[in-house]
N, C-alpha and C positions, 0 to 999 in steps of 0.2 A: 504494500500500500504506500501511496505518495501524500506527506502530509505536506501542504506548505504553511509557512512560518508569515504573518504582515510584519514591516518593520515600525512598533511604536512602543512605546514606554511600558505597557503592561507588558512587554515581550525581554524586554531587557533586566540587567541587575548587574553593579558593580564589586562584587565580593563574591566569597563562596560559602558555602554553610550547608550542613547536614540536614536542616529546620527548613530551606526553603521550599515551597510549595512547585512542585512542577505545573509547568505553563503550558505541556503535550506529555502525554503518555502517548507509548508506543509498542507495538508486537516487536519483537527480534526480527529482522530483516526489512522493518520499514525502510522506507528511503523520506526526510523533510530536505525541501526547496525553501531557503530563505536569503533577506537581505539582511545585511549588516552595515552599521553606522562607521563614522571614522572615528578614530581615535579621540575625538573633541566632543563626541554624543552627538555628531553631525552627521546632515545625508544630503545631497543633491543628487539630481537626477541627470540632469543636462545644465548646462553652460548659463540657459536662458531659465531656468528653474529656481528659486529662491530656495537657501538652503534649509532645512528643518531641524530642529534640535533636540535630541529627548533625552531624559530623562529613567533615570532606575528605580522598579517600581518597590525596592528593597530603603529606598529614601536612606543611604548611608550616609553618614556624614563627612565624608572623603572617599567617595567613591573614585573605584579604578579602574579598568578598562570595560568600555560597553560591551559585555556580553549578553546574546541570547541565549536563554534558558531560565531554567534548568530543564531536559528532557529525561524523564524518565520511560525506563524499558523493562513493560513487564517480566517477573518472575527473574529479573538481574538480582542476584544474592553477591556478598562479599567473598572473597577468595576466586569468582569468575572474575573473566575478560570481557572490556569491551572493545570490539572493534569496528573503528570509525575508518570507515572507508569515503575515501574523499573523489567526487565521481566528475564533479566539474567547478571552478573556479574561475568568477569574470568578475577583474575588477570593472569600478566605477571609473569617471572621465578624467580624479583630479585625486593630486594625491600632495602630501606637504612634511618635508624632515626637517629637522632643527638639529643646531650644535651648539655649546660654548655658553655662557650666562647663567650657568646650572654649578654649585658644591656638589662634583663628584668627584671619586679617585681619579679618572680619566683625564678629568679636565682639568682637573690637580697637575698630572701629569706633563699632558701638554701645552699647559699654561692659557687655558682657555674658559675660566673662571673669573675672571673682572671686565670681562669683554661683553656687549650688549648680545643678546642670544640673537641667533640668524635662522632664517626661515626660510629655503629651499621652496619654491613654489613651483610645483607637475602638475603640467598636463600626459595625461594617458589614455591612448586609444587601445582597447581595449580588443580591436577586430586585428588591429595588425602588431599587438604585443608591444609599441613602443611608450616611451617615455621622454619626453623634451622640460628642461627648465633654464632660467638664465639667471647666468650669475654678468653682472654687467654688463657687456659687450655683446660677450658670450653666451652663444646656446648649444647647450647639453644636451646627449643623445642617448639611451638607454635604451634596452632589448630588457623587459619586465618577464617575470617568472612566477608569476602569483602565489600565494600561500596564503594559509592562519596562522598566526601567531599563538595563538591561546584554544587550545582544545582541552582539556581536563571533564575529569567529573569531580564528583566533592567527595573531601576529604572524612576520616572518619570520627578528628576529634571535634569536639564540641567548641561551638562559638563558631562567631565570624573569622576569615579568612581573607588579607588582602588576595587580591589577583597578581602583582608582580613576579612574587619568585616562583619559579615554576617545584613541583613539588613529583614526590612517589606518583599522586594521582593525574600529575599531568599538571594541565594550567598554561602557562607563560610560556612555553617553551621555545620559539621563535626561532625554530628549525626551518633553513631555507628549505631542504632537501623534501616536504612534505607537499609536495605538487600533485595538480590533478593525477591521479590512477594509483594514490598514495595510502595503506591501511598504517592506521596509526590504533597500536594495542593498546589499551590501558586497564590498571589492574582496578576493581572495583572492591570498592571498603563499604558503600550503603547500599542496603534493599534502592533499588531500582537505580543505579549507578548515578543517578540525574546530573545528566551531561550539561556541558556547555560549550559556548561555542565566540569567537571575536577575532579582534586584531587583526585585522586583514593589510597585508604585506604587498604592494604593489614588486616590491623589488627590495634584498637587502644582500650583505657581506656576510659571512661570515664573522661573530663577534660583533656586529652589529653596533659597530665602535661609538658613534655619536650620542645614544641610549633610543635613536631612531630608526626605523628604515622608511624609505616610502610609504607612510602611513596613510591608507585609504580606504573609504568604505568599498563592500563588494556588493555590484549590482545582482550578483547568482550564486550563491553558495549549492549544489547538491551532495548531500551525506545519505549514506547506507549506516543502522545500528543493528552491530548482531553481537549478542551476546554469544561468547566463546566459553564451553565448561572443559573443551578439550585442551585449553594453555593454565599454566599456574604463571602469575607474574608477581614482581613486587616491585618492578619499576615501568617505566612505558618502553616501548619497542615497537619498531616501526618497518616496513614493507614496502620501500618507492618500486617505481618501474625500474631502477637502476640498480639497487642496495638494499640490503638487509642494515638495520641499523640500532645502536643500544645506546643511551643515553645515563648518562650521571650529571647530578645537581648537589654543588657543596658552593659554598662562602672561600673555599681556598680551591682555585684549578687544580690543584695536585689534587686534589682529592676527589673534584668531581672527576678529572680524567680517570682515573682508579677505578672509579665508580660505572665509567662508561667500558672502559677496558675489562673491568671482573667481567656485562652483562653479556659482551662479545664473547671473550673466552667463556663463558659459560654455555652459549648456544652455536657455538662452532663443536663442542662436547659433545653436543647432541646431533647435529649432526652427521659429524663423524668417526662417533664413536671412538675418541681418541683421549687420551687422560688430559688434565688441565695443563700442567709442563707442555707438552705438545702441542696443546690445542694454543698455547703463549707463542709457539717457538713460526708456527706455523704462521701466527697474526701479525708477529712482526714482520713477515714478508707479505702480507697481503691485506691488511688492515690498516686505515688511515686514519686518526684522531685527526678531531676537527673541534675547534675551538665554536663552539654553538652562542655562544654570546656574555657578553662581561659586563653587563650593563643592570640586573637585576634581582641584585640582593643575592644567590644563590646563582652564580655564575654555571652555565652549563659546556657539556662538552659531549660530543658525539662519536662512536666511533664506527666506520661506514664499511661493511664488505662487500664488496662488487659482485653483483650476478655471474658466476660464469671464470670469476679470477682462483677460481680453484675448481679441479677435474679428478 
């Protein structure tokens, strides 16, 4: 069954929490069709459209990224998997990143902390995947990759949850690599996993250095939810058209790499049947760590095995 999703404020919430009310229930292998807002609680349609603003119907008082949801999936119990398989992704026409003006380590770093914050202004066509903006003079030309940034379900402890650092349950996680034909696992901790869903990513790096990427609403989101009883997880894991992929989220990169490193060598194990030494020895020749992003709270790291780079 195909549910679709309106994009307005009774459909959104900036937080996560075990207590919220799902806004769709759903069988295991539904598919919902929805829009999502930009990073500012904004949406436009077109150029000549007036933008609209909304609002989280969870009324927090520092609400963080517009997410829809929560969707829950019947008879989804804790210790299942949910998997979010990602069918098609079109962003909107306009998309906007910032740098510099912000107290963070980064801009600590590169000295871009007393400086007035700058605002990158995209236009993106959406038919032929590009991106153009100007900085002076100059016009910028970009080949766009679409994604989510934030897919998670909710967490198991009690209370509110920021959305920032991406967590066990998912969340924030702002993996480029998760493009249309993309299944993204996640381990589920509540009766009906109640999904959610935002950030929509015209285009980013790797690390996602400025604490931005092309932030833009998406004019088409389609997701497939099937709850999995055949996988045990404790962390998310991910299935692109190109890669198998394991993720770790720690405050220190050594440790989220660690953390991405164990879930790889754990499931190269499994598939072939090889002890954990080997299945290490094997990955440093065919395993890539990738720095997933350093920008929130709980710095992420990925690490990617090729379709096909092992026979």
């Amino acid at each position: 069954m195909i549910h679709t999703l309106n994009l307005n404020s009774e459909n959104l919430h900036g937080s996560f929490s075990k207590n919220y009310q799902p806004i769709l229930t759903v069988n295991s292998g539904d598919s919902i069709q929805l829009t999502t807002p930009d990073i500012q609680w904004g949406y436009s349609k077109s150029k000549n459209e007036e933008r609209m603003i909304f609002h989280s119907k969870e009324q927090e008082e520092k609400p963080g990224h517009p997410i829809i949801g929560p969707i829950a999936i019947r008879n989804a119990k804790p210790g299942m998997v949910l998997e979010v398989r990602l069918n098609d992704i079109v962003p909107g026409w306009y998309g906007r990143n910032w740098a510099g003006g912000i107290k963070n380590w980064q801009n600590e770093k590169l000295g871009l902390i007393d400086i007035e914050k700058i605002e990158l202004d995209w236009e993106l066509n959406p038919t032929t995947m590009t991106g153009s903006c100007k900085i002076g003079d100059h016009e910028f030309h970009v080949g766009l990759r679409p994604f989510m940034g934030l897919l998670g379900v909710a967490p198991s402890e009690p209370g509110v949850h920021s959305t920032p650092p991406p967590r066990y349950c998912g969340g924030n996680i702002d993996c480029k690599e998760l493009v249309r034909g993309s299944s993204l696992f996640l381990p589920i901790s509540v009766d009906g996993a109640l999904f959610s869903i935002g950030d929509g990513h015209a285009l980013q790096g790797d690390g996602e250095v400025s604490g931005t990427a092309i932030e833009c609403p998406m004019d088409f989101v389609d997701i497939t939810l099937i709850v999995r009883e055949d996988m045990h997880l404790h962390m998310p894991r991910a299935k692109t058209p190109e890669e198998w992929i394991t993720f770790g989220f720690h405050e220190d990169l050594n440790e989220a790499a660690a953390g991405a490193l164990d879930q790889m060598v754990q499931l190269m194990q499994q598939f072939y049947g090889i002890t954990k030494a080997e299945a290490t020895a094997l990955a440093s020749a065919t395993v890539d760590l990738r720095v997933t992003q350093i920008v929130n709270g709980a710095k992420g790291v990925h690490a990617v095995l090729r379709h096909g780079s092992i026979r």
